[in-house]
Each structure stands twice: as C-alpha cells, then as structure tokens.
C-alpha positions as semicolon CSV with decimal commas, in nm:
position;residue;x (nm);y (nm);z (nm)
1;X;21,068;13,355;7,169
2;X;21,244;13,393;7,521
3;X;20,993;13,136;7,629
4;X;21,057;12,905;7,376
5;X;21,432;12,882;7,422
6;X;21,391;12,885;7,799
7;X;21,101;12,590;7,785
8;X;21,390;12,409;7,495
9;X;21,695;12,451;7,727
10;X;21,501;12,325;8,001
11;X;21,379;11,989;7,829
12;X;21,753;11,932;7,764
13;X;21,836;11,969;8,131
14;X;21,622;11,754;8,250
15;X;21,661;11,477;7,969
16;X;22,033;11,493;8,078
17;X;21,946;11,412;8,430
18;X;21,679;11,116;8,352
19;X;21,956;10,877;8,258
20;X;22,193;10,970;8,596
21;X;22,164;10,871;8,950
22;X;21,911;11,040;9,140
23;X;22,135;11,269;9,395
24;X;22,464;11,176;9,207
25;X;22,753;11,434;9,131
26;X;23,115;11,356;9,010
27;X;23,234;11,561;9,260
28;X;23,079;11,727;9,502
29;X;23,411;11,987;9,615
30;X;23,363;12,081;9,247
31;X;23,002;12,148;9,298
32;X;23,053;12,316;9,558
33;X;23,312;12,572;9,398
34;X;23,025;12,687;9,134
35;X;22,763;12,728;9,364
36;X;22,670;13,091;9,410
37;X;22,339;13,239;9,666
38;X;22,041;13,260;9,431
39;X;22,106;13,059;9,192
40;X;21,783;12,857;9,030
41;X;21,758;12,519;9,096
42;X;21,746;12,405;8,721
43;X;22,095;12,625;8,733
44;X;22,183;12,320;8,988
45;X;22,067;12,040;8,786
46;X;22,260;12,151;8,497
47;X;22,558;12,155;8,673
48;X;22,509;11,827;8,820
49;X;22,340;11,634;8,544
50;X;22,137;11,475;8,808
51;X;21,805;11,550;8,978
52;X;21,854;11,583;9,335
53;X;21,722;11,336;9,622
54;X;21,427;11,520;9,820
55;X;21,505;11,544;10,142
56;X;21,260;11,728;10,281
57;X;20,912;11,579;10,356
58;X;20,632;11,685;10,046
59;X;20,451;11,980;10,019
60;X;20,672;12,147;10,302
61;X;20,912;12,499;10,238
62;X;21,158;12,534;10,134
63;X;21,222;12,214;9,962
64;X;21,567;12,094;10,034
65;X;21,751;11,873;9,786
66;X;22,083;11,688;9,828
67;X;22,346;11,569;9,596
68;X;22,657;11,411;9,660
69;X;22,937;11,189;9,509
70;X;22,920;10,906;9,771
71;X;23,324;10,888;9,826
72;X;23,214;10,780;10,186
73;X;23,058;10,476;10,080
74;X;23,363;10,307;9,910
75;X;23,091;10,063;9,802
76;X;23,072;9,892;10,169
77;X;22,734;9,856;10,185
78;X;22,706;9,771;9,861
79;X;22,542;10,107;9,701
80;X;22,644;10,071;9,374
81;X;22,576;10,349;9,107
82;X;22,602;10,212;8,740
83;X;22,808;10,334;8,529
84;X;23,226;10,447;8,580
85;X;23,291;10,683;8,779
86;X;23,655;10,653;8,845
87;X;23,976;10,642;8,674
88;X;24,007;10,283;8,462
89;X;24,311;10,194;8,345
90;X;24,352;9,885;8,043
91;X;24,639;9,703;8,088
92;X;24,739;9,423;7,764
93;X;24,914;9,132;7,867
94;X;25,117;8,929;7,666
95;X;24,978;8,552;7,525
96;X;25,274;8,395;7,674
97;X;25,248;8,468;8,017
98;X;25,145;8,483;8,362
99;X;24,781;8,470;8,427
100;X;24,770;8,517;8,801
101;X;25,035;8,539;9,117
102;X;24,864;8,404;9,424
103;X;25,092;8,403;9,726
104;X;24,896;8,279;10,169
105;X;25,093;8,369;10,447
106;X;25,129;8,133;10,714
107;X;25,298;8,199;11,055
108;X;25,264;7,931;11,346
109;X;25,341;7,970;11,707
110;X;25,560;8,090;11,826
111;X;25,525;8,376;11,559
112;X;25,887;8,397;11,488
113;X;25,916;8,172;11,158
114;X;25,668;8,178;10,896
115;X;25,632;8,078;10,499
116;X;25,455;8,188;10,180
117;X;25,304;7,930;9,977
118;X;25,317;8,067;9,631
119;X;25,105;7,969;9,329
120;X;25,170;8,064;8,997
121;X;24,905;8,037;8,715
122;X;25,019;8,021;8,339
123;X;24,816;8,153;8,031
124;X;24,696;7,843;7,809
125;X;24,938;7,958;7,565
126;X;25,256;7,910;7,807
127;X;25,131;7,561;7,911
128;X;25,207;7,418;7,576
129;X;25,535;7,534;7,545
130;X;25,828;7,363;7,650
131;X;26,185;7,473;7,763
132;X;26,058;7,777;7,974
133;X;26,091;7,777;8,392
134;X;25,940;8,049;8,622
135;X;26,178;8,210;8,877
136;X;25,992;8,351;9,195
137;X;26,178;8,620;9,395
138;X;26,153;8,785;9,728
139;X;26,209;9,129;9,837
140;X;26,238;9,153;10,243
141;X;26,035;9,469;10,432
142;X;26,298;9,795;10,371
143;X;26,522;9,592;10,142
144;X;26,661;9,757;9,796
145;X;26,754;9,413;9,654
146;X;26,577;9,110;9,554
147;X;26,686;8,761;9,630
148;X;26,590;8,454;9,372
149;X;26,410;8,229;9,597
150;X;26,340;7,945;9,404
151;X;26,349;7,839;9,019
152;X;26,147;7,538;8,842
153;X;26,200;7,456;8,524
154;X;25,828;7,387;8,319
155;X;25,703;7,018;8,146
156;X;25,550;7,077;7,830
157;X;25,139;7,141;7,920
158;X;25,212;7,216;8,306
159;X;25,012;7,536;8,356
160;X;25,065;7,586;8,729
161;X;25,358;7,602;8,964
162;X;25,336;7,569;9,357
163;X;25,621;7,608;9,600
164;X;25,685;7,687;9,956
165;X;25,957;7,958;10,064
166;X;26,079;7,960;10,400
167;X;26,053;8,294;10,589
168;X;26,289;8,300;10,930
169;X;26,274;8,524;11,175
170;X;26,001;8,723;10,977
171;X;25,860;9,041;11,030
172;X;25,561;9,017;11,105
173;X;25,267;9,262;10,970
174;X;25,021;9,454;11,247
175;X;24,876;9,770;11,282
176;X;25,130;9,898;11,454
177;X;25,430;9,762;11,250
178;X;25,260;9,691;10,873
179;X;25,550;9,489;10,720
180;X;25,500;9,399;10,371
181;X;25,711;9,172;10,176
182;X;25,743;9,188;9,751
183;X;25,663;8,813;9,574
184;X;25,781;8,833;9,223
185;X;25,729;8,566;8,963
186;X;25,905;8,583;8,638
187;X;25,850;8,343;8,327
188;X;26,154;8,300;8,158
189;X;26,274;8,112;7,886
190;X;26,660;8,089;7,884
191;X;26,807;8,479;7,869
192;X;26,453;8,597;7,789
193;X;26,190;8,734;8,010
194;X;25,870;8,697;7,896
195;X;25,633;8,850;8,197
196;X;25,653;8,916;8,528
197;X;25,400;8,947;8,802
198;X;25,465;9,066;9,158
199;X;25,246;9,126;9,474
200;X;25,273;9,253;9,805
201;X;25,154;9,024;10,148
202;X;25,178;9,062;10,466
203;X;25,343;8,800;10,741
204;X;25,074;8,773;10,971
205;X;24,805;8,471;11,140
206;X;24,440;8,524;11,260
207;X;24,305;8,231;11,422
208;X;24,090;8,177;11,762
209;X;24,214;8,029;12,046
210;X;23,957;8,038;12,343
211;X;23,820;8,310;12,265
212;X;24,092;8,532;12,174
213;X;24,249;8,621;11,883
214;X;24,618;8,559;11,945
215;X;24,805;8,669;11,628
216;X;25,167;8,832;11,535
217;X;25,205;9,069;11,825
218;X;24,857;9,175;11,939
219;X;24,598;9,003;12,127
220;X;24,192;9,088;12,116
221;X;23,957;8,998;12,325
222;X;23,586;8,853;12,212
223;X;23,306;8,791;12,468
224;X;23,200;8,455;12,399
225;X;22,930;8,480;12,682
226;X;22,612;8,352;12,611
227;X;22,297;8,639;12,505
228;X;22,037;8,682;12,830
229;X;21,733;8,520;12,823
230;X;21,434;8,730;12,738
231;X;21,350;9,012;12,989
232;X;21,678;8,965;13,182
233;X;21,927;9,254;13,160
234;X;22,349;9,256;13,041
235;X;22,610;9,429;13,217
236;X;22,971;9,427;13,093
C-alpha cells in the first residue's frame, strides 16, 4: 500500500513538471528558503514544478541539477519561457479616446534649445465625431505644475494630431543628469474630459560626427580604425 501511494504521488510530480520549463522556478529566493540538507530530489521537483537542467556530465556522481528563475536575463538574449510569469495588469480604455501618445526629442547644436514633436493617435470612434479638440500639456523636470502647451480643435474624421512645442534652454537628459519631462494629451470636448494619455521623454541627441558621439553634455569616443589584415597583430 505504502508503495502504491508513493509510486501515485510520484506520477503526479512528475506530470506536473512535464508541462514547465526544464530548470524553471518562480522564484528561486523562495526556493531557496524551503530547502533543507537531505532532502530527496523528487522533494525538489515538487517544490519547483519543474525538472531540473543536468548540469553535470552523464553517468558521473553526484548528479548536480540547477534551477533558477532567470531574473538575470530580462529577456536580452531573447530566452523566452512561455507562459506569464510576472505581474499583468488589464487596463480598459474608453471607445472615445486616445489610442496612442507618441512624443521624438530633438536637440540641435548647440544643445541649448530643443523641441518635442508630438503625435497624437485617436480611436476610430473619436475620428468621427465632431466638436472635440485635444489639449497637449507639458510638465518641466522638478516642476509641480503643468503648463497647456498647445490646443487644436478636431475636423469631423481627423484621427491624428501633430504639433511641434518649443523647448528653450532645455535640460537636457544624460547619465549623469537624467532629466525627464511629462507630455500629456487630453481629448476634450468642451468642459468634458474624455481620456488622457501622458508619457515621459528625455531631451537628449545621439548622432555621429567623425567618429564621435557628440550629444547633450558627454562625448564618446569610437575607433573607426580599420581591422588588421590576416596574421598582423592590434595594439590600442
């Protein structure tokens, strides 16, 4: 009977950990924590719901397995594991509305004066309506208040709205001094506001001028010089 429910509870283990990641845990601090010396390893694979990844090479002891939850990878290298494994939040939007806030940076020499080009992108359902404008606003790095930039009133089936706002004397964004500025965009229709969409962007230009990088404040250097020719050696 003890064999029975042993040889059951183990079929469930392991028909847990077919349909997971090989080497995958939730969280491996977690894992961790429950971990005690001499456990079994179907004890471990229960408490991961995953079969580890073999590190060891075959047929050698002990046999060393690994597990972890990959929060390293951030998905850089594009090692994707299926399913969700973080928190998802579902956000409903309303039909008459905003469908997208896209705001560029651009700061020419001398670096001092810059703009945002700002494009606002309408639901199908606020194209068709008349009477309605969409008011952008701007809120400066360490600034409480926000200032109405710019207002244009909407033709019946425009769905998109592009306009340039000025930035003097900006501040710019760098590693050192990451200013962000707040874009708002607001559809409005009279006293009503029916959505509003806001992002945050940096004041900043990347561009390469021989062979440099000059942009708001720093400077780095690439070596453009040519690769040596086959055998030859590179110092530098």
């Amino acid at each position: 009977m003890w064999l029975l429910l042993h040889f059951t509870r183990m079929m469930q283990v392991l028909k847990r950990a077919a349909n997971r990641p090989v080497g995958f845990v939730d969280s491996a601090v977690m894992l961790n924590a429950k971990l005690r010396p001499g456990v079994t390893l179907l004890h471990v694979v229960a408490l991961t719901r995953s079969l580890g990844e073999l590190r060891s090479p075959k047929a050698r002891q002990p046999e060393l397995y690994r597990w972890t939850d990959g929060s390293y990878l951030e998905d850089q290298d594009m090692w994707s594991f299926c399913g969700i494994f973080r928190p998802v939040h579902l956000v409903s939007e309303p039909v008459v509305g905003i469908r997208d806030l896209w705001v560029k940076p651009t700061l020419p020499a001398p670096y001092r004066d810059g703009s945002f080009r700002v494009q606002v992108d309408l639901t199908p359902a606020s194209a068709v309506r008349s009477r309605q404008s969409v008011a952008v606003h701007l809120r400066r790095p360490g600034a409480s208040q926000w200032e109405l930039i710019d207002a244009r009133d909407l033709a019946a089936g425009q769905h998109e709205v592009v306009l340039d706002i000025p930035v003097p004397d900006a501040a710019t964004w760098t590693a050192e001094t990451p200013h962000l500025y707040e874009v708002a965009a607001a559809l409005v229709s009279g006293d009503t506001i029916h959505h509003v969409k806001s992002t945050r962007t940096g004041m900043r230009s990347v561009e390469i001028v021989d062979g440099e990088f000059p942009g708001a404040h720093f400077r780095v250097r690439l070596p453009l010089t040519p690769p040596p020719a086959e055998g030859g050696t590179r110092s530098g």
